[in-house]
C-alpha positions in Angstrom: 104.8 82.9 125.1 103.9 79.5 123.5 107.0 77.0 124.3 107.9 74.3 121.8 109.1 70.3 121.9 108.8 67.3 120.2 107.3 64.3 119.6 108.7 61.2 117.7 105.9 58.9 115.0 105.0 57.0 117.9 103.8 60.0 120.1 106.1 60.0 122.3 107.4 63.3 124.0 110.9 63.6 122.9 112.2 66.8 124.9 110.2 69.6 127.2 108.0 72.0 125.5 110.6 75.0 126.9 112.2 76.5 123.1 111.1 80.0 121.6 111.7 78.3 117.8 112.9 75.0 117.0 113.7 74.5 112.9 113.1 70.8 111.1 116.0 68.1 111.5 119.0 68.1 108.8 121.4 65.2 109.2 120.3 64.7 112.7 120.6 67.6 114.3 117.9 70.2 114.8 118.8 74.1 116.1 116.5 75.7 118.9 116.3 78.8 120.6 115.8 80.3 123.9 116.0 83.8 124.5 117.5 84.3 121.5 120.2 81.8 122.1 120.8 78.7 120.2 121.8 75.5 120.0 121.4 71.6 119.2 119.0 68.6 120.2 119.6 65.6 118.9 116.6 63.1 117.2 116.3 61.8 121.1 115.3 65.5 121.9 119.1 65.3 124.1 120.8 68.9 123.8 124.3 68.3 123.1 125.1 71.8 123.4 124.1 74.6 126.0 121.8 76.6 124.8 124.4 79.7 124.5 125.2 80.5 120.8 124.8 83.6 118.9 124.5 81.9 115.6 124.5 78.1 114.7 124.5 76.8 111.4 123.5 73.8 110.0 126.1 70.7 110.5 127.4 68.8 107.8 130.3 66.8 106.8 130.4 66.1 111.1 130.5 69.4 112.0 128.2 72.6 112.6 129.9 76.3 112.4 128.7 78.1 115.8 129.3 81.8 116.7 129.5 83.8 119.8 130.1 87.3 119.0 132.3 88.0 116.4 134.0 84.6 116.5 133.1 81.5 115.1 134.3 78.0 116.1 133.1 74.6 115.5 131.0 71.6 117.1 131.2 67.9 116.6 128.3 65.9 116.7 128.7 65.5 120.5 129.2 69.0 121.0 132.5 69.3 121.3 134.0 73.1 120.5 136.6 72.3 118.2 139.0 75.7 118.4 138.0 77.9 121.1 136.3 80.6 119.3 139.7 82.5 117.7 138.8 82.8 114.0 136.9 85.8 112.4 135.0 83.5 109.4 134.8 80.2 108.9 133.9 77.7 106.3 132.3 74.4 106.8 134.3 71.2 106.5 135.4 69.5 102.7 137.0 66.7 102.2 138.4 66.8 105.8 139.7 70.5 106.1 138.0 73.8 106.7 138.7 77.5 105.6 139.9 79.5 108.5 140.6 83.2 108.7 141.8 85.6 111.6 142.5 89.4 110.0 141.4 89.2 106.8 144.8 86.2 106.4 143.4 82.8 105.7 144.7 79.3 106.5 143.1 75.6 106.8 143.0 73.5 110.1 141.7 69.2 109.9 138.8 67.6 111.7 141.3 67.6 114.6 141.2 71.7 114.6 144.9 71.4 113.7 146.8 74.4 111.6 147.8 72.8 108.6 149.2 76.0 107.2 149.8 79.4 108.8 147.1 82.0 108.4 148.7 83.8 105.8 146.9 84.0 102.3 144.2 86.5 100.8 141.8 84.1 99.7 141.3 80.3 99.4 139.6 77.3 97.5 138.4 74.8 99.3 140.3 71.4 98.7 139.4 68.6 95.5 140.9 65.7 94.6 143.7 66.4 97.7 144.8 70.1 96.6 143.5 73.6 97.1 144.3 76.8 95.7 145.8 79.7 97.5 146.1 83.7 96.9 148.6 85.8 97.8 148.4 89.5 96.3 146.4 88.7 94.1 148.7 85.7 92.4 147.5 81.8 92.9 149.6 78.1 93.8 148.7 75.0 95.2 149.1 73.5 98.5 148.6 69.5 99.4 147.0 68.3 102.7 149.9 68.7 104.7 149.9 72.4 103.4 152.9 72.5 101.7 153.0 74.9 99.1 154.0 72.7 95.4 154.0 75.5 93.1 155.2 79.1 93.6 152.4 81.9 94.0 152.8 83.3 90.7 149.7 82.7 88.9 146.8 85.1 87.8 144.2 82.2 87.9 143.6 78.4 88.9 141.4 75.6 88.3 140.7 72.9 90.2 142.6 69.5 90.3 140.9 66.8 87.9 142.0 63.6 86.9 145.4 64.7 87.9 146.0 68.1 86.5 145.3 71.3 87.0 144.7 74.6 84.4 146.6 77.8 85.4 146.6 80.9 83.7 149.6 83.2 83.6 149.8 87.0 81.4 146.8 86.4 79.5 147.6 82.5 78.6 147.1 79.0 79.9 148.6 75.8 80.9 149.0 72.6 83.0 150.6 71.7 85.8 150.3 68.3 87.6 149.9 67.4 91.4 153.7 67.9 91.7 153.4 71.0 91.3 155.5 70.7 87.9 154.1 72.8 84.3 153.6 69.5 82.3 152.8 72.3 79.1 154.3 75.6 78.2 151.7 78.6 79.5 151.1 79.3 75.6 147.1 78.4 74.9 144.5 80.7 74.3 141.9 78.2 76.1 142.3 74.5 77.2 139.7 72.0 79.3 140.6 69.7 81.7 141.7 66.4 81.0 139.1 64.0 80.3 140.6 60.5 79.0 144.1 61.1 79.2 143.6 63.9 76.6 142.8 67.9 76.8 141.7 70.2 74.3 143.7 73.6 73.7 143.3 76.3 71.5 145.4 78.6 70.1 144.3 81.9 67.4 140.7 79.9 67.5 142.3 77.0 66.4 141.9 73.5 68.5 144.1 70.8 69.1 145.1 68.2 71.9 147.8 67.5 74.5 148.5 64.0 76.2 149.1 63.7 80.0 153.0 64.7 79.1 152.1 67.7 77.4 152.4 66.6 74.2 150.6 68.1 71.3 149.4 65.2 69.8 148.0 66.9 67.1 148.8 70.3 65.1 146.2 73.4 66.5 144.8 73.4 63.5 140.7 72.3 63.7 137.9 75.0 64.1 135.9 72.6 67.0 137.0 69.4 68.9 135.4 67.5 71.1 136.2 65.2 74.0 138.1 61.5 73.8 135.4 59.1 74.0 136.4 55.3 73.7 139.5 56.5 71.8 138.2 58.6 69.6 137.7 62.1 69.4 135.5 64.1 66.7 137.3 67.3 64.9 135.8 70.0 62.5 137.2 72.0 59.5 135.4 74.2 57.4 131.5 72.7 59.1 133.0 69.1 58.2 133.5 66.5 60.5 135.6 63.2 61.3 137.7 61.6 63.1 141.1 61.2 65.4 142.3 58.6 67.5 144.7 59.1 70.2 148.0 59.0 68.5 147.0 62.1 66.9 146.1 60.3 63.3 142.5 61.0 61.5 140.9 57.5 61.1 138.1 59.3 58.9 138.6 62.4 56.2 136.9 64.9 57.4 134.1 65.0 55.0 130.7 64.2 56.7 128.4 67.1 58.2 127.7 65.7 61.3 128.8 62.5 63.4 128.0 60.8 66.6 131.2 59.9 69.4 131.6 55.8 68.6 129.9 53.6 71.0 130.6 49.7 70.9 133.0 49.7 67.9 131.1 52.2 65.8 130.5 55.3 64.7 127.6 56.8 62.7 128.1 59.6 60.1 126.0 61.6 58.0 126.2 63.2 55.0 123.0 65.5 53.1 120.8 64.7 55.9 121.8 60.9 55.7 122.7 58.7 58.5 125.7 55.6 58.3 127.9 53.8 60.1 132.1 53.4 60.2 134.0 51.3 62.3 137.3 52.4 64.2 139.5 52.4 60.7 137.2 54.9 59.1 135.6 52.3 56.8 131.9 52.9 55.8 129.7 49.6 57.4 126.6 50.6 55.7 125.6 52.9 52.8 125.1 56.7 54.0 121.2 56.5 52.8 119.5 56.3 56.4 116.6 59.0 57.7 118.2 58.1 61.1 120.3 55.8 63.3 120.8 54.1 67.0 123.9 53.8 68.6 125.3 49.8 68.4 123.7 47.7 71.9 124.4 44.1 71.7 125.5 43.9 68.1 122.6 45.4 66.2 121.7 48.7 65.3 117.8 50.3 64.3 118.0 52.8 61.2 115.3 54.7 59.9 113.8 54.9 56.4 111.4 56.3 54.8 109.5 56.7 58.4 110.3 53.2 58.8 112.4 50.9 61.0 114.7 48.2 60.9 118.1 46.8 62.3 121.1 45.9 60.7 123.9 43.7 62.3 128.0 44.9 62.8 128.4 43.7 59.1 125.9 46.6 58.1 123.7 43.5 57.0 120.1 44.4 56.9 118.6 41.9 59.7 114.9 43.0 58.9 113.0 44.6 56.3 113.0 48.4 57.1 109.1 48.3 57.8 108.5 48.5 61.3 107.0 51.5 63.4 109.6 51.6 65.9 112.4 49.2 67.1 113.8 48.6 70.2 116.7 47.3 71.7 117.7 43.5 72.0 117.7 42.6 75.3 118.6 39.1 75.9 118.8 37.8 72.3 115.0 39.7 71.3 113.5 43.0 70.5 110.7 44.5 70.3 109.2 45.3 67.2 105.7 47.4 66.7 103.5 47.9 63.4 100.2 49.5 63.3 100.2 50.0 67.3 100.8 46.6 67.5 103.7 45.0 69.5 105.7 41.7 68.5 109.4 40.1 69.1 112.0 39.2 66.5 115.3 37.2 67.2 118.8 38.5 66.4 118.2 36.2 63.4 115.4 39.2 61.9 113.1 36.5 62.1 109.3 37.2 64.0 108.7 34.6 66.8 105.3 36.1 67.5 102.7 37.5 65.1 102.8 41.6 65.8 99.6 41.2 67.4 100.4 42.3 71.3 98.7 45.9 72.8 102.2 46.1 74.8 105.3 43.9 75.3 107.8 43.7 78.1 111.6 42.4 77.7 112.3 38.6 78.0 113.8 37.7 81.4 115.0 34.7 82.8 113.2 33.1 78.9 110.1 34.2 78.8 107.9 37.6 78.6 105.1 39.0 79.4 102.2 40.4 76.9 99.2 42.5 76.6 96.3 42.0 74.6 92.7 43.2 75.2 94.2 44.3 78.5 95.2 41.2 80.0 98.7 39.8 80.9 100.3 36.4 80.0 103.3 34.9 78.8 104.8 33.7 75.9 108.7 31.5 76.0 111.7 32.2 73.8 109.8 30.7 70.6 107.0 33.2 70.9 104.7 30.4 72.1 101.8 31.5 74.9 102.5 29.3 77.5 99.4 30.5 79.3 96.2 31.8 78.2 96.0 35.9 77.7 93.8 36.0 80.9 95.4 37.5 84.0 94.8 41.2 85.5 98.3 41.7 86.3 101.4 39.6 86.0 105.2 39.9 87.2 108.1 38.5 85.4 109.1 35.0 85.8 111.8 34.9 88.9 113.2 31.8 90.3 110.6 29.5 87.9 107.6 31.1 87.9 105.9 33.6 87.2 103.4 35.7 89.2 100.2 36.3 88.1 96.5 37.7 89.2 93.2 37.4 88.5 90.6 40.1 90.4 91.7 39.6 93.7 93.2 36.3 93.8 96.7 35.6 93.5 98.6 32.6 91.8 102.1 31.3 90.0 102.6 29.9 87.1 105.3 27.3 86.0 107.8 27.5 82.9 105.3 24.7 81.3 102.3 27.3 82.0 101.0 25.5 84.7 99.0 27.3 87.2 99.6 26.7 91.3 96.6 28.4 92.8 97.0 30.1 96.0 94.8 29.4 99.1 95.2 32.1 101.0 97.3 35.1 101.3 98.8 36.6 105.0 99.6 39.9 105.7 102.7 41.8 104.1 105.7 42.7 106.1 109.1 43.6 104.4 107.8 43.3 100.9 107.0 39.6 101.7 103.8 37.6 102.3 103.4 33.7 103.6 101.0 32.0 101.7 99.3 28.4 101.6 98.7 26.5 98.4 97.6 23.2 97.0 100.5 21.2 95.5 103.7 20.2 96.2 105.6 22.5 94.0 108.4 23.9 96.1 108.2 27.9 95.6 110.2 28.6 98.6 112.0 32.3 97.8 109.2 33.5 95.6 107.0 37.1 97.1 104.5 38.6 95.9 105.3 41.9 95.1 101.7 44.3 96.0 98.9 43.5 98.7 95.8 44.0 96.6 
């Protein structure tokens, strides 16, 4: 029989070639087996168990399940048994308590392999957000960490705890109750989601509404669809049209448009026939409802679509640009990029080109200045579209600490804010993503590293 071991990167013989099968490390730990026994090395090929399981499993969260026979039982990462083999099944560890069971009863013991509750229930979830639901004939509760029991076992299903509240279902309907255990709602709704925002939706004969974190209804159950809070704001449909609440309950918009998007940075777009707009948080129309399509509001301005063509308009629902452009990006730092006829240029927040649309590709400004393509080579141009060096280099990296790093076949160099070239002499080895280099000059370009060894 061939016998396996290991060997690190450096070729080093980490344990003796004695085990039958030995599987790939998972959070440090690898299981091997000798005569159909397992166990555990460690990445210094140390086994810090005997080789005397029936079964291991794979660790995580700190621990590995292990069985001998018909029990299982758990080891820490030095091997430690945590139980003494008692329990019938066994779940791994989450969030610091694991599912234990001994005759079809199940309990939960901690990291310690402490009994936090007796062994008592039918089933059991696993515990989120510091509770975890239990089963007893077939009806569902809570218990905390300390397993204490905070509701009665009188449910017919449970969700998990999030953001503070939990969904529990009782003869057909649901309801909430929160981490003490108390029903914040009546058990009346046909349907509800979690809380997401202080707010969850409900639903009643098919009809939606929401409830706060006291149980209010804020609104009546009246809308055919509603969606999810989202900067105080929620979208609601009657009859296939769409607007508007906020989270008093109140619509902000009639509920007129065929579609809308969740608001994002103060605004909201709408569309009616097929046509794209914008309100702000009162409801009131920014633009005209006449646009092909829309972006989302980033950093004050907005591109819309028309005609195939694009443009941005500012929070007034001013037109900053002619609608004419290709595509439109995002400002970043004050400038966008703007492209027309595969072309690439920059305007400012102004609408007005700093650079002819002239570019094969652009890259956002950083630290003032970006970098261009054109005829495939790289250079750069400042914050008033000026080149401030010629469009020669191979490759070029964005200017960081003052300058800018740039290539030309094999040779690497740094240019200044003013376009000035320092020319680099030689080039050491790399090591940790940095490279010592020598240089004529006296410009100080301590902290700068060039990024690739080519």
């Amino acid at each position: 029989m061939t016998r396996k071991g290991f060997i690190n990167e450096d070729v080093e013989r980490m344990c003796e070639e004695k085990y039958d099968t030995i599987y790939c490390f998972k959070n440090g730990f690898a299981k091997v087996i000798i005569d159909c026994k397992w166990g555990f090395i460690d990445t210094n090929g140390k086994e810090i168990t005997p080789i005397k399981y029936d079964a291991v499993y794979d660790f995580g969260n700190g621990f590995a399940i292990v069985d001998i026979g018909c029990k299982s039982d758990f080891i820490n990462s030095n091997g430690k048994e945590l139980t003494g083999f008692k329990y019938d099944k066994v779940y791994n560890f989450v969030n610091g308590f694991a599912r234990v069971c001994i005759n079809d009863k199940w309990g939960f013991i901690d990291t310690n392999g402490k009994k936090i509750t007796k062994l008592k229930y039918n089933d059991v979830q696993a515990f989120k957000n510091g509770f975890a639901g239990v089963c007893i004939d077939d009806k569902w509760g809570f218990i905390d960490t300390f397993g204490k029991e905070i509701t009665e076992i009188k449910y017919d299903r449970v969700y998990y705890f999030q953001n503070g509240f939990a969904q529990v279902k009782l003869n057909g309907k649901w309801g909430f109750i929160n981490t003490s255990g108390n029903e914040i709602t009546p058990i009346k709704y046909d349907y509800a989601y979690d809380f997401i925002n202080g707010f969850a939706g409900v639903c009643i004969n098919k009809k939606w509404g929401f409830i706060d974190k006291n149980g209010k209804e804020i609104t009546e159950i009246k809308y055919d669809d509603a969606y999810n809070f989202v900067n105080g704001f929620a979208r609601v449909i009657i009859d296939c049209k769409c607007g508007f609440i906020d989270t008093t309950g109140k619509k902000i918009a009639k509920l007129k448009y065929d579609d809308v998007h969740a608001f994002k940075n103060g605004f909201a777009s709408v569309c009616i026939d097929d046509k794209w707009g914008f309100i702000d948080k009162s409801g009131n129309k920014v633009t005209s409802i006449i646009y092909d399509d829309v972006r989302a509001f980033e950093n004050g301005f907005a591109q819309v679509k028309l005609n195939g063509k694009w443009g941005f308009i500012n929070t007034s629902g001013n037109e900053i640009t002619p609608v004419k452009y290709d595509y439109a990006f995002n400002f970043v730092n004050n400038f966008a990029q703007v492209k027309l006829n595969r072309k690439f240029g920059f305007i400012n927040t102004s609408g007005k080109e700093i650079t002819c649309i002239k570019y094969d590709e652009a890259f956002d400004f950083e630290n003032g200045f970006a970098k261009v393509k054109l005829n495939n080579k790289f250079g750069f141009i400042d914050e008033s579209g000026k080149e401030i060096t010629e469009i020669k280099y191979d490759d070029a990296w964005n200017f960081a600490n003052g300058f800018g790093i740039v290539r030309i076949d094999k040779k690497w160099g740094f240019v200044t804010k003013s376009g000035n070239e320092i020319i680099l002499n030689s080039v050491e080895d790399f090591e940790n993503g940095y490279a010592k280099v020598t240089y004529t000059g006296t410009t100080n370009i301590k902290g700068i590293y060039l990024p690739f060894n080519n």
